[in-house]
C-alpha positions, 0 to 999 in steps of 0.5 A: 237383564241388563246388556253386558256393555251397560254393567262396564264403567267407562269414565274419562278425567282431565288430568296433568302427568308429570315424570321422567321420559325416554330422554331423561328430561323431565316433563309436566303434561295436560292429558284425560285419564279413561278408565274401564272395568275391563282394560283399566286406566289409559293415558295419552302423553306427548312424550315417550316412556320407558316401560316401567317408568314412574309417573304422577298422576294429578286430577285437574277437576276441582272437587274441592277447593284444595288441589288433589295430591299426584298418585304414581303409576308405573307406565306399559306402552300399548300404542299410539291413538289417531293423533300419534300420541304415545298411549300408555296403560297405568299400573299401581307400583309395586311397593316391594319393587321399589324398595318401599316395603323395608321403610313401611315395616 
């Protein structure tokens, strides 16, 4: 049987995040996106965000010969990693949180 730790699936991308900071100024960023089965998708920024702050995540890896489309996460601040920068745990926004549900409908 297979160890508990072996059925997890940990992968790390190189992404660019771009979005809105605590300031308000607007910023574009090179950082890994990891992800887990148990703690979901984490991403190290430079810059501080709000809780709740929307931002665009991009894939840098080239799958293809076209550039991938940004997908937006709202942001939750879960601490800070050895080099202090700010990292935040990515969730998919709610459509009915922000309005989007009267405009699919």
């Amino acid at each position: 049987m297979a160890s508990w730790s072996k059925l997890l699936f940990d992968t790390v991308q190189r992404v660019e995040v771009s979005g809105w900071d605590s300031d308000e100024n607007f910023f574009v960023e090179k950082s890994s996106l990891n992800w887990d089965d148990f703690t979901g998708r984490h991403v190290s920024l430079c810059h501080m965000l709000e809780d709740g702050a929307m931002i665009f995540v991009r894939s840098m890896e080239q799958f293809a010969e076209c550039k991938s489309s940004p997908v937006p996460y709202e942001t939750q601040f879960s601490g800070c990693d050895e080099a202090g920068r700010f990292q935040f745990r990515l969730n998919t926004p709610m459509l009915s949180q922000c309005g989007a549900s009267e405009y699919l409908n």
